[in-house]
Predicted model as a PDB file, atoms N, CA, C, CB and O in Angstrom, pLDDT in the B-factor column:
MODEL        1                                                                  
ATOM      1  N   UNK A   1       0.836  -1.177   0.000  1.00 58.00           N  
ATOM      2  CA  UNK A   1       0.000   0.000   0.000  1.00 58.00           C  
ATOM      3  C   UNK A   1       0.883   1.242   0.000  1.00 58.00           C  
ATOM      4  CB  UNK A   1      -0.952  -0.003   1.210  1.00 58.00           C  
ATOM      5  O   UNK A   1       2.022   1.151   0.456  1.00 58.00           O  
ATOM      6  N   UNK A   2       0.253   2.834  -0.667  1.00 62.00           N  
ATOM      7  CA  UNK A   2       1.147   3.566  -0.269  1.00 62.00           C  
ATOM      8  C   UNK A   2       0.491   4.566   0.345  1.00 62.00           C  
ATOM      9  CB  UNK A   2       1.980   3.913  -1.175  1.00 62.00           C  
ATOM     10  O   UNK A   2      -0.722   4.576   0.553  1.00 62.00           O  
ATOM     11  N   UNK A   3       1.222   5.369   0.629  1.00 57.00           N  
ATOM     12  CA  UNK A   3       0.155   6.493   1.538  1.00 57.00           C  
ATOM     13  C   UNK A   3      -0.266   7.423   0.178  1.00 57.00           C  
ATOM     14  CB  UNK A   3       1.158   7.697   3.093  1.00 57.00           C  
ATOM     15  O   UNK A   3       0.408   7.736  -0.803  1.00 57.00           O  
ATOM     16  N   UNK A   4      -1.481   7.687   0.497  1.00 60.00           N  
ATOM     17  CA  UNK A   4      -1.719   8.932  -0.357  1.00 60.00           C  
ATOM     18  C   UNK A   4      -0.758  10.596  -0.068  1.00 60.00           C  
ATOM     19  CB  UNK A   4      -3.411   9.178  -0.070  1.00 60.00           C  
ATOM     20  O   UNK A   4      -0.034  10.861   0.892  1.00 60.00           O  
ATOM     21  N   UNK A   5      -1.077  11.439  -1.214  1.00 59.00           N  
ATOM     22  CA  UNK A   5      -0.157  12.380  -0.979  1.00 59.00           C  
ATOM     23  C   UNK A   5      -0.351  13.561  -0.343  1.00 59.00           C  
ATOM     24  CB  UNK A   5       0.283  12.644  -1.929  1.00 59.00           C  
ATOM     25  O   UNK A   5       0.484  14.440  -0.127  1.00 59.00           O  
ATOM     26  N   UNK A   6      -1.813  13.523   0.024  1.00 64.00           N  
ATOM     27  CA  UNK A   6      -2.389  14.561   1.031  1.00 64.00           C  
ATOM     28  C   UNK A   6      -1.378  13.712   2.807  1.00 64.00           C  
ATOM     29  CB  UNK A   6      -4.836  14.421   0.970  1.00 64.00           C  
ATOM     30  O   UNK A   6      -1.327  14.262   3.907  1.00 64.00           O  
ATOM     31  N   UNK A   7      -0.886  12.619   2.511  1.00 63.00           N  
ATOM     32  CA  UNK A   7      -0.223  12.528   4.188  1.00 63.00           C  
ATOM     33  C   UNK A   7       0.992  12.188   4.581  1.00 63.00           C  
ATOM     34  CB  UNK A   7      -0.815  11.624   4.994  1.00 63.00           C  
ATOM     35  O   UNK A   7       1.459  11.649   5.585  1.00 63.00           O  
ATOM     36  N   UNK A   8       1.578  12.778   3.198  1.00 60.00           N  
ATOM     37  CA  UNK A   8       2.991  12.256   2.695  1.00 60.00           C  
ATOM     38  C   UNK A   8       3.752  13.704   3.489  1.00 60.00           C  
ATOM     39  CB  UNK A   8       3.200  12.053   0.557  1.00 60.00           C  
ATOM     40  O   UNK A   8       3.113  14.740   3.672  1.00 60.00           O  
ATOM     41  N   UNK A   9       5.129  13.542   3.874  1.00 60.00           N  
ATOM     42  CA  UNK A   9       5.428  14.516   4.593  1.00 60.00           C  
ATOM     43  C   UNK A   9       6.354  15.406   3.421  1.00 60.00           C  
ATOM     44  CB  UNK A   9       6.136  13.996   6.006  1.00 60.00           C  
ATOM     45  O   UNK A   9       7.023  14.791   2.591  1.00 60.00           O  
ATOM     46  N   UNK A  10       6.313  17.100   3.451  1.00 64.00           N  
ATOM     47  CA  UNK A  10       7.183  17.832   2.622  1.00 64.00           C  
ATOM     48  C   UNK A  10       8.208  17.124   2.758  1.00 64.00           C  
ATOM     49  CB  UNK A  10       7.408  19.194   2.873  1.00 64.00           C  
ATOM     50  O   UNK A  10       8.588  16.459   3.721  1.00 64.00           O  
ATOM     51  N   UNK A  11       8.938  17.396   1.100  1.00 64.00           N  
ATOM     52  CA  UNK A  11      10.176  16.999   0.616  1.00 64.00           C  
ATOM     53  C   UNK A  11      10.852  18.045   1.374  1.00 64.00           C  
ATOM     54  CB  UNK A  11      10.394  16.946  -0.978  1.00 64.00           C  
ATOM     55  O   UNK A  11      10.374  19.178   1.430  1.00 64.00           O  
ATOM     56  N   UNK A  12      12.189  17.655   2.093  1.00 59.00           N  
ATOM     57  CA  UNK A  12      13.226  18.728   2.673  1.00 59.00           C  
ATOM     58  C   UNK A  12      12.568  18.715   4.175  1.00 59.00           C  
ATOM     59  CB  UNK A  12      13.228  20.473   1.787  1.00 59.00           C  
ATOM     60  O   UNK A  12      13.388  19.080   5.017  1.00 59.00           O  
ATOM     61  N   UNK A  13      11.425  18.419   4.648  1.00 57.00           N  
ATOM     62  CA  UNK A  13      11.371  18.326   6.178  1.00 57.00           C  
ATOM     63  C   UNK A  13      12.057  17.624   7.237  1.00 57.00           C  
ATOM     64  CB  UNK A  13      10.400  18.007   6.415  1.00 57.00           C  
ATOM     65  O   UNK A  13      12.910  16.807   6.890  1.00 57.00           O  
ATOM     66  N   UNK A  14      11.859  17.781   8.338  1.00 58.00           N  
ATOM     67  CA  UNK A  14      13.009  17.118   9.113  1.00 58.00           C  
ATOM     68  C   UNK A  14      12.290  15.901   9.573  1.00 58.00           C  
ATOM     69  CB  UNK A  14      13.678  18.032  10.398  1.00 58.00           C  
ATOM     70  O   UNK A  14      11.115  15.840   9.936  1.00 58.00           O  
ATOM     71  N   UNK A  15      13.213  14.884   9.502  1.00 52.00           N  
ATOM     72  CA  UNK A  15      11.732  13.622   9.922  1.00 52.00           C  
ATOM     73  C   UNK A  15      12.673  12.801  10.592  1.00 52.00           C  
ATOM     74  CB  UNK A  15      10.673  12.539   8.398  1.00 52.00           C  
ATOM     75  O   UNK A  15      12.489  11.623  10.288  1.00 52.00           O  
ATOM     76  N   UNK A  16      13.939  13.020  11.662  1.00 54.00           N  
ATOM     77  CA  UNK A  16      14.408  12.815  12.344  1.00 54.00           C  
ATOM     78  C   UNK A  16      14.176  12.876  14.024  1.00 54.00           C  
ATOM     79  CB  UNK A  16      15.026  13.218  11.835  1.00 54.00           C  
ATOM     80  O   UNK A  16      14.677  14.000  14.052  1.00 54.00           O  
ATOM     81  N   UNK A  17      13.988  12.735  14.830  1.00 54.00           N  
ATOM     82  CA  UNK A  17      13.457  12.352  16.254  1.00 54.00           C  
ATOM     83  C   UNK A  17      14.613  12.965  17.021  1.00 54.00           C  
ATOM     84  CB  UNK A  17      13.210  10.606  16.580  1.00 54.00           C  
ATOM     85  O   UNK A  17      15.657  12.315  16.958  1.00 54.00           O  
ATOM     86  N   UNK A  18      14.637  13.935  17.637  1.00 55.00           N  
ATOM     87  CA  UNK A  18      15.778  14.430  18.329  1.00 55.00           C  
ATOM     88  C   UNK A  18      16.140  13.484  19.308  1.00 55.00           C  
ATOM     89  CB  UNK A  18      15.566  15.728  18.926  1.00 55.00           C  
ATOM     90  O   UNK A  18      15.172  12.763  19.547  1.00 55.00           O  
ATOM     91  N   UNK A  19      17.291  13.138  20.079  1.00 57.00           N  
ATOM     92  CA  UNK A  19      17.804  11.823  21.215  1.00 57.00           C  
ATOM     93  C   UNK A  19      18.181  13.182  21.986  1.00 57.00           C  
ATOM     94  CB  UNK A  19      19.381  10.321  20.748  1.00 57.00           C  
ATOM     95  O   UNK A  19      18.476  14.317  21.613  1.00 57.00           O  
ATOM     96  N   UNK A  20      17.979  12.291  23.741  1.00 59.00           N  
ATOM     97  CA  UNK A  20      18.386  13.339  25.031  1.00 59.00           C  
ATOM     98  C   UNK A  20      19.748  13.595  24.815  1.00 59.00           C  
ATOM     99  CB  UNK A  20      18.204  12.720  26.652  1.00 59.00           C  
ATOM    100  O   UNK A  20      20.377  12.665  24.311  1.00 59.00           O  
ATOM    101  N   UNK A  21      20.300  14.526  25.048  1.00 71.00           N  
ATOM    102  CA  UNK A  21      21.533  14.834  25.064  1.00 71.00           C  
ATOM    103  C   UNK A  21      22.510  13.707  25.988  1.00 71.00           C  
ATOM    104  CB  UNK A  21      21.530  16.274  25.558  1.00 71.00           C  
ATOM    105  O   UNK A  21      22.013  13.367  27.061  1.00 71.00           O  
ATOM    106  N   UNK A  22      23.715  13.181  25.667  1.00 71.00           N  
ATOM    107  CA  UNK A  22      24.125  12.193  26.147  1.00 71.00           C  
ATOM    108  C   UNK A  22      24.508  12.741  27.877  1.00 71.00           C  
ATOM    109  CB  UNK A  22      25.299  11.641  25.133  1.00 71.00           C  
ATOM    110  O   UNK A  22      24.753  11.957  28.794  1.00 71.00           O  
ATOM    111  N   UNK A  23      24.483  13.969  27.977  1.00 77.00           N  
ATOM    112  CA  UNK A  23      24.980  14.394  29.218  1.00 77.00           C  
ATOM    113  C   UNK A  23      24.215  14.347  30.308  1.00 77.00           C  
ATOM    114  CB  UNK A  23      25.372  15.529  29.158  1.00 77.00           C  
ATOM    115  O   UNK A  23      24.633  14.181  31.454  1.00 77.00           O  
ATOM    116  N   UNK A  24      22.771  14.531  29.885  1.00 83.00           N  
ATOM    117  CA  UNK A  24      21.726  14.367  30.626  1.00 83.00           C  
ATOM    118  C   UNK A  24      21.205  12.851  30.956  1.00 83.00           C  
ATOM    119  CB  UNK A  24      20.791  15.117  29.994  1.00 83.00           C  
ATOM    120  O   UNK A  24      20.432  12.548  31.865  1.00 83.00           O  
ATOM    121  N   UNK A  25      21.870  11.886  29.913  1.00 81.00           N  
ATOM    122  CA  UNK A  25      21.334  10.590  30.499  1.00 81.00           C  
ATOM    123  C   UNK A  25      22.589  10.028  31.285  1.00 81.00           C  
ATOM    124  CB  UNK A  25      20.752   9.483  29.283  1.00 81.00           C  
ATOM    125  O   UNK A  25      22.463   8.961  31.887  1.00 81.00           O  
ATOM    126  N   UNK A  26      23.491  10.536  31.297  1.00 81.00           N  
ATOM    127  CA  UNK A  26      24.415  10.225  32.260  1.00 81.00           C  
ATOM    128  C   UNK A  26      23.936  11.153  33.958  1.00 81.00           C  
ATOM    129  CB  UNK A  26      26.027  10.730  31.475  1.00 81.00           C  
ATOM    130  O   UNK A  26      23.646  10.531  34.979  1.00 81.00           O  
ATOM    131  N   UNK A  27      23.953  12.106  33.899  1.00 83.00           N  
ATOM    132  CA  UNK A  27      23.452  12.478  34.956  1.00 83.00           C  
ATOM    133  C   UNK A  27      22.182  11.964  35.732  1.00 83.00           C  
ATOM    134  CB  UNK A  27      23.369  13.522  34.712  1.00 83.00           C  
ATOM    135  O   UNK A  27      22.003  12.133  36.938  1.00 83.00           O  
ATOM    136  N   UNK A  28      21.277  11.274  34.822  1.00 82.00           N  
ATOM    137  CA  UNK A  28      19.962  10.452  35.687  1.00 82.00           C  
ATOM    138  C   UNK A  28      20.251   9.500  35.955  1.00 82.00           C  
ATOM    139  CB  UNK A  28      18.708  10.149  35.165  1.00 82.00           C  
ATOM    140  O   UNK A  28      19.408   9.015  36.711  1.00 82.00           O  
ATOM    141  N   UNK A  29      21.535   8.459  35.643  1.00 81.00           N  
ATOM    142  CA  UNK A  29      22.019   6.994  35.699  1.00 81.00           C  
ATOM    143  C   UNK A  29      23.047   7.233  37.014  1.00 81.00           C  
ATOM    144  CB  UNK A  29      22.868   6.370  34.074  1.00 81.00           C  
ATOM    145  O   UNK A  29      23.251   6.387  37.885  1.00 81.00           O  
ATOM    146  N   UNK A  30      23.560   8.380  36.968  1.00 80.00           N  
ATOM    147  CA  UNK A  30      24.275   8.849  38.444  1.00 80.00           C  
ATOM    148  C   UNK A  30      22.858   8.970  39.636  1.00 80.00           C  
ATOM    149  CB  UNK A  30      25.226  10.767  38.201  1.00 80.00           C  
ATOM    150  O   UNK A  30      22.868   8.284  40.659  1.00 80.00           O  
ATOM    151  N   UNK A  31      22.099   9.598  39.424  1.00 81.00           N  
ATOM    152  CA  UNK A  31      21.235  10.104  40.121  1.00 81.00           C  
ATOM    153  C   UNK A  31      20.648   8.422  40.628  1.00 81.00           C  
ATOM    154  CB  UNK A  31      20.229  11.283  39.224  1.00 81.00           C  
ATOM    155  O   UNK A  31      20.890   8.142  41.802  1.00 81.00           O  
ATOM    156  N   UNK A  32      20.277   7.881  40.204  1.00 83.00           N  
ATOM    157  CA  UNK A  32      19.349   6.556  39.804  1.00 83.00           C  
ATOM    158  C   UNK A  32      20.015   5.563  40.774  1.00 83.00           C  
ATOM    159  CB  UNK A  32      19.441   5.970  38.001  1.00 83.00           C  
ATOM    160  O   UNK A  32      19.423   4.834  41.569  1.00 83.00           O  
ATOM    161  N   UNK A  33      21.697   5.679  40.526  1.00 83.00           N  
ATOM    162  CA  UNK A  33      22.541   4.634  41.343  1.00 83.00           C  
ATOM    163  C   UNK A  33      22.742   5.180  42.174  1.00 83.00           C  
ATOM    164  CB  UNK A  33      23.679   4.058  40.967  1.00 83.00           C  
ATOM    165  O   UNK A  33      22.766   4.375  43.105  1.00 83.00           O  
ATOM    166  N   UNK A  34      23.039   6.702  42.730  1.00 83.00           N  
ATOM    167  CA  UNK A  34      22.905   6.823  44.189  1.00 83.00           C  
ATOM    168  C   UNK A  34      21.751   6.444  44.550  1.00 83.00           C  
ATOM    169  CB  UNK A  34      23.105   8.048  44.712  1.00 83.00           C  
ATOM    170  O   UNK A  34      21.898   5.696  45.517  1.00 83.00           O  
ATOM    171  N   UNK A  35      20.404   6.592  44.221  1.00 83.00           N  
ATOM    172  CA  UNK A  35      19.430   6.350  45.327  1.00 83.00           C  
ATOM    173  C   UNK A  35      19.415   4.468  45.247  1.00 83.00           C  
ATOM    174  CB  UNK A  35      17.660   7.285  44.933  1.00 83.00           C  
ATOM    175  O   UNK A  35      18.949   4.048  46.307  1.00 83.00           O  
ATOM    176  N   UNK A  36      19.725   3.529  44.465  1.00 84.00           N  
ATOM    177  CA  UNK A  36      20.007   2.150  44.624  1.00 84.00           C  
ATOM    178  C   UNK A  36      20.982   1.751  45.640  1.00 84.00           C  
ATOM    179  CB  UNK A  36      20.419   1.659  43.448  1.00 84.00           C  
ATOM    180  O   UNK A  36      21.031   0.685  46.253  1.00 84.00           O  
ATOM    181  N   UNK A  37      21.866   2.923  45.735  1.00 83.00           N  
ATOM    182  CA  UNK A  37      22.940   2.479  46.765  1.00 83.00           C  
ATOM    183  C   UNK A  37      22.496   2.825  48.202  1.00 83.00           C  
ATOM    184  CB  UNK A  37      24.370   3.204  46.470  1.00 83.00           C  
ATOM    185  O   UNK A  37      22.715   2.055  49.137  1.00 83.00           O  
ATOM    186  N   UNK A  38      21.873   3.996  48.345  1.00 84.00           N  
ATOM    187  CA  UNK A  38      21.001   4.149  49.604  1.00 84.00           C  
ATOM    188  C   UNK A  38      19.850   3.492  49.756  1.00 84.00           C  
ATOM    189  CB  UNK A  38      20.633   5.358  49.799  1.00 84.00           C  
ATOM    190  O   UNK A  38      19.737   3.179  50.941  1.00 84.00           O  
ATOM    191  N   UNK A  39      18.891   3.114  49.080  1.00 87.00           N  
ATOM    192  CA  UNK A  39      18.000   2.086  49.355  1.00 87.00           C  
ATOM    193  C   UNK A  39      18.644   0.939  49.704  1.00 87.00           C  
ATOM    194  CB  UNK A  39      17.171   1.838  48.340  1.00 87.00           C  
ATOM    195  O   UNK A  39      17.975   0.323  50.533  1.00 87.00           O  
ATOM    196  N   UNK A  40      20.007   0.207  49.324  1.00 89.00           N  
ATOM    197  CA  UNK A  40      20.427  -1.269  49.608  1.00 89.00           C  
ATOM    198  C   UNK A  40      20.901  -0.767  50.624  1.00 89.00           C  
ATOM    199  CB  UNK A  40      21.366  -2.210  48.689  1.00 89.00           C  
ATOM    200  O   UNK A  40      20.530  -1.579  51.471  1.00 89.00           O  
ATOM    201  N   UNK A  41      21.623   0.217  51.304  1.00 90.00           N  
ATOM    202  CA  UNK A  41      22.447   0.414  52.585  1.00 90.00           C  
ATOM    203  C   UNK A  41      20.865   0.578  53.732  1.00 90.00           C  
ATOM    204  CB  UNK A  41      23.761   2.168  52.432  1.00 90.00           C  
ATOM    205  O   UNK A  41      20.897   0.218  54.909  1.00 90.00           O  
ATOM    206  N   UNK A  42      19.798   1.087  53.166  1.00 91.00           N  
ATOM    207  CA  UNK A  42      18.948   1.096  54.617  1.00 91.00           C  
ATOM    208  C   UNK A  42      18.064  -0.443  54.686  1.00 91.00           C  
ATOM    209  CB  UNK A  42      17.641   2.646  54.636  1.00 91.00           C  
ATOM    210  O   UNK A  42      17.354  -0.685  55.662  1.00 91.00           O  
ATOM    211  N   UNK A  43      18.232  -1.631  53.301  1.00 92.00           N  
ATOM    212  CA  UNK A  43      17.901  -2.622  53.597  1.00 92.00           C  
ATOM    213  C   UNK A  43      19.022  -3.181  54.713  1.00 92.00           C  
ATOM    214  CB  UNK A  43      17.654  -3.292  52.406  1.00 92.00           C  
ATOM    215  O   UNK A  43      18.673  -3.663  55.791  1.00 92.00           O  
ATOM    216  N   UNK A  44      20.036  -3.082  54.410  1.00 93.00           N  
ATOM    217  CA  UNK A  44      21.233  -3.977  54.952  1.00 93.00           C  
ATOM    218  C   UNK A  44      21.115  -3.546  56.604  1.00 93.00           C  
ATOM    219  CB  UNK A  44      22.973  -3.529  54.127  1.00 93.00           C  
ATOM    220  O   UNK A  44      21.345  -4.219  57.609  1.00 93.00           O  
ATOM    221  N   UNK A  45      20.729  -2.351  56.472  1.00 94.00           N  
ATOM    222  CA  UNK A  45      20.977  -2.044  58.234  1.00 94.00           C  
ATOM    223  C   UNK A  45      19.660  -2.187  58.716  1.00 94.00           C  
ATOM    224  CB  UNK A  45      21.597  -0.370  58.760  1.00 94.00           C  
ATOM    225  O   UNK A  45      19.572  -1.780  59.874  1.00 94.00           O  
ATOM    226  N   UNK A  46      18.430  -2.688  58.170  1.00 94.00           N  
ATOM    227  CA  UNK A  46      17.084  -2.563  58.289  1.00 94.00           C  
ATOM    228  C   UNK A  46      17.049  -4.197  58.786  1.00 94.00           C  
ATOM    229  CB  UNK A  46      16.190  -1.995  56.804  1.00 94.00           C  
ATOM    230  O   UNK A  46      16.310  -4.681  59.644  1.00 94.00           O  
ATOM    231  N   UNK A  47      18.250  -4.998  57.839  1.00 95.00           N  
ATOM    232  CA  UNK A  47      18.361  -6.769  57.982  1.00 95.00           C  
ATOM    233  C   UNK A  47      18.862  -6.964  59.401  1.00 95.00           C  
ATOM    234  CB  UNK A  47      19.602  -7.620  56.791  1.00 95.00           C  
ATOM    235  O   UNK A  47      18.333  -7.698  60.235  1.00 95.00           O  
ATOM    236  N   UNK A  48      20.208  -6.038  59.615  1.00 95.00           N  
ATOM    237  CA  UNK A  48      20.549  -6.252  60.547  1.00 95.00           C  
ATOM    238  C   UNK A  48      20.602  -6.118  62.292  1.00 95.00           C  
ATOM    239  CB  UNK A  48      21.005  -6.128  60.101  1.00 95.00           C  
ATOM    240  O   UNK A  48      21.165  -6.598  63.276  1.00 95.00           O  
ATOM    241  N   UNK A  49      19.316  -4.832  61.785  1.00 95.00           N  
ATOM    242  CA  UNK A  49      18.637  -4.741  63.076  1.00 95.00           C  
ATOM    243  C   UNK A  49      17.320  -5.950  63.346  1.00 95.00           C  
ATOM    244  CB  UNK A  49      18.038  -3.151  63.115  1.00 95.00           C  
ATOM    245  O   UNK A  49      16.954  -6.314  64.464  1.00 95.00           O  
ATOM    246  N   UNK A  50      16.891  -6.317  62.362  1.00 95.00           N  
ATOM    247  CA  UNK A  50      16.050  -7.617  62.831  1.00 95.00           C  
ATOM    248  C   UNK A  50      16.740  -8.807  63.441  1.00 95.00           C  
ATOM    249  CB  UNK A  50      15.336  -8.200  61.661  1.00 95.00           C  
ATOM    250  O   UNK A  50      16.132  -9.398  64.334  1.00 95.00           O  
ATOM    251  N   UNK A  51      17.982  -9.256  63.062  1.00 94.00           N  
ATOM    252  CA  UNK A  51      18.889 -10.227  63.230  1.00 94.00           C  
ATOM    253  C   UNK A  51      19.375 -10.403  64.762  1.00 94.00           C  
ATOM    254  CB  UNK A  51      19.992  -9.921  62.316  1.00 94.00           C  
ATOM    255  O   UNK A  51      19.349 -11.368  65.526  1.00 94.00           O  
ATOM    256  N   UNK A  52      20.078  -8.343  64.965  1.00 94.00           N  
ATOM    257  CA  UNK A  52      20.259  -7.869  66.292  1.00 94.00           C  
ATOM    258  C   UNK A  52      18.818  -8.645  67.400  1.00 94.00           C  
ATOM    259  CB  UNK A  52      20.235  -5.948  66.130  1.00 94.00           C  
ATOM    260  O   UNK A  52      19.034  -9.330  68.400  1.00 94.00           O  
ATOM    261  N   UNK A  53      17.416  -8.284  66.854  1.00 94.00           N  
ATOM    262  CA  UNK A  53      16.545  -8.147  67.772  1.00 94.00           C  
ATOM    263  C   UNK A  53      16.322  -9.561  67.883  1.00 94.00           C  
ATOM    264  CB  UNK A  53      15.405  -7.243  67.499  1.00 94.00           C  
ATOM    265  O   UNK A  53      16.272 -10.133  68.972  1.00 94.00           O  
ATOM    266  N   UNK A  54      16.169 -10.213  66.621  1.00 93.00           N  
ATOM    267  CA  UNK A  54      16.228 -11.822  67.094  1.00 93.00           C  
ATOM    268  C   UNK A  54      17.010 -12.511  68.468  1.00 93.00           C  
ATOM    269  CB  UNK A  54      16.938 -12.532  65.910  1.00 93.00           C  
ATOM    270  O   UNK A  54      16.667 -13.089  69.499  1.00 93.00           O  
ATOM    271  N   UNK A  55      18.271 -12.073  67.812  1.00 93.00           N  
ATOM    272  CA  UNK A  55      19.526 -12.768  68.651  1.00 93.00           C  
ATOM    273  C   UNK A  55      19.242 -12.528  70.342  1.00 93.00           C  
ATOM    274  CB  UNK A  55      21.195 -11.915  68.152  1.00 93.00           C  
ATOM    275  O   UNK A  55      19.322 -13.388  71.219  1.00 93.00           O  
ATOM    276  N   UNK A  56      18.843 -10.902  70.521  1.00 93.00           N  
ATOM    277  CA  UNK A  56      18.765 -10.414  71.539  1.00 93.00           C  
ATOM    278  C   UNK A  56      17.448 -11.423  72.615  1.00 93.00           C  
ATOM    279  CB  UNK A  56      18.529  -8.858  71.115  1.00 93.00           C  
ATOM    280  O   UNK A  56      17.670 -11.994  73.683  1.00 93.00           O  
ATOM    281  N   UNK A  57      16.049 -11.334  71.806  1.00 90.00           N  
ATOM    282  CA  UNK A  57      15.013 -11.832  72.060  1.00 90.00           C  
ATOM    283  C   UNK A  57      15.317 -13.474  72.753  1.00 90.00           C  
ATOM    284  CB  UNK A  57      14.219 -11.691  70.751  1.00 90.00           C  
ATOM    285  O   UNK A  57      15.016 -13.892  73.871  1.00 90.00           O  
ATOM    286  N   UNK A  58      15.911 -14.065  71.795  1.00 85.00           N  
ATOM    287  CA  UNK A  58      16.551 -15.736  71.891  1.00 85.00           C  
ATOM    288  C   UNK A  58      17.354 -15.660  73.430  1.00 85.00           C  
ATOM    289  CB  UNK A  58      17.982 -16.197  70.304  1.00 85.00           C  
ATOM    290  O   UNK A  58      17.077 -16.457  74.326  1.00 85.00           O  
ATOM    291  N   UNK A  59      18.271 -14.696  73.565  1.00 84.00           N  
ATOM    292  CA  UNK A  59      19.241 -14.676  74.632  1.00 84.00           C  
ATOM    293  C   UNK A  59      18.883 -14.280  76.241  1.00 84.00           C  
ATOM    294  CB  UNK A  59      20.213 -13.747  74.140  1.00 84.00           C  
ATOM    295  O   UNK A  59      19.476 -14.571  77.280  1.00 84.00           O  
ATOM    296  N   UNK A  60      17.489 -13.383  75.960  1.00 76.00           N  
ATOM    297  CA  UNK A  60      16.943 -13.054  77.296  1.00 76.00           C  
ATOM    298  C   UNK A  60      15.642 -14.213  77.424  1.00 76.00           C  
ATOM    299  CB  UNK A  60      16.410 -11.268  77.367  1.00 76.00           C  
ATOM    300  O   UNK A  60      15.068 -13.974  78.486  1.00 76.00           O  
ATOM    301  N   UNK A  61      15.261 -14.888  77.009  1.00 69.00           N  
ATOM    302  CA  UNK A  61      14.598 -16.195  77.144  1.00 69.00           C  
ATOM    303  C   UNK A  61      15.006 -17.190  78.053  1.00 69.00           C  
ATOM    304  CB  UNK A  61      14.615 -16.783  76.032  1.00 69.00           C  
ATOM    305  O   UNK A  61      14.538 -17.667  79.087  1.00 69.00           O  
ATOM    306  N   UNK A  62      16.384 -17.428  77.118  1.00 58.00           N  
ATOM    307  CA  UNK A  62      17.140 -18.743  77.411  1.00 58.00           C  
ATOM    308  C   UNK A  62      17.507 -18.648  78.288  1.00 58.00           C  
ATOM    309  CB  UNK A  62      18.060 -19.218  76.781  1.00 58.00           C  
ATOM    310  O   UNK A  62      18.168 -19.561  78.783  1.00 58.00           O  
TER     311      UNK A  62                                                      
ENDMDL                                                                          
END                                                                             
C-alpha cells in the first residue's frame, strides 16, 4: 500500500526524532545509582537490626 499524498510529509522536512543529550542521560544513571545504593544500605541495616533483635530476644529467654 502507499500512503496517499495529502499525508505524505514535505520533501526537505526534518523527519528525524531528536535523542536526550548524552549528558543528561548520564546524569539520571548517576542520580538513579545513588538512590540504589542508599535504598540497599537502609535494607542492609534494616536486615541487621532484625537479626540484632532476634539474637537479643533468643538470649533473654534462654
Amino acid at each position: 500500500m502507499t500512503k496517499p499524498t495529502e499525508e505524505a510529509p514535505e520533501s526537505g522536512a526534518a523527519t528525524s526524532v531528536s535523542t536526550p543529550d548524552k549528558s543528561d542521560m548520564a546524569t539520571a544513571a548517576r542520580k538513579s545509582a545513588g538512590k540504589a545504593v542508599w535504598m540497599g544500605t537502609a535494607v542492609g541495616i534494616g536486615s541487621a537490626a532484625i537479626v540484632a533483635a532476634l539474637l537479643y530476644a533468643n538470649k533473654k529467654r534462654g
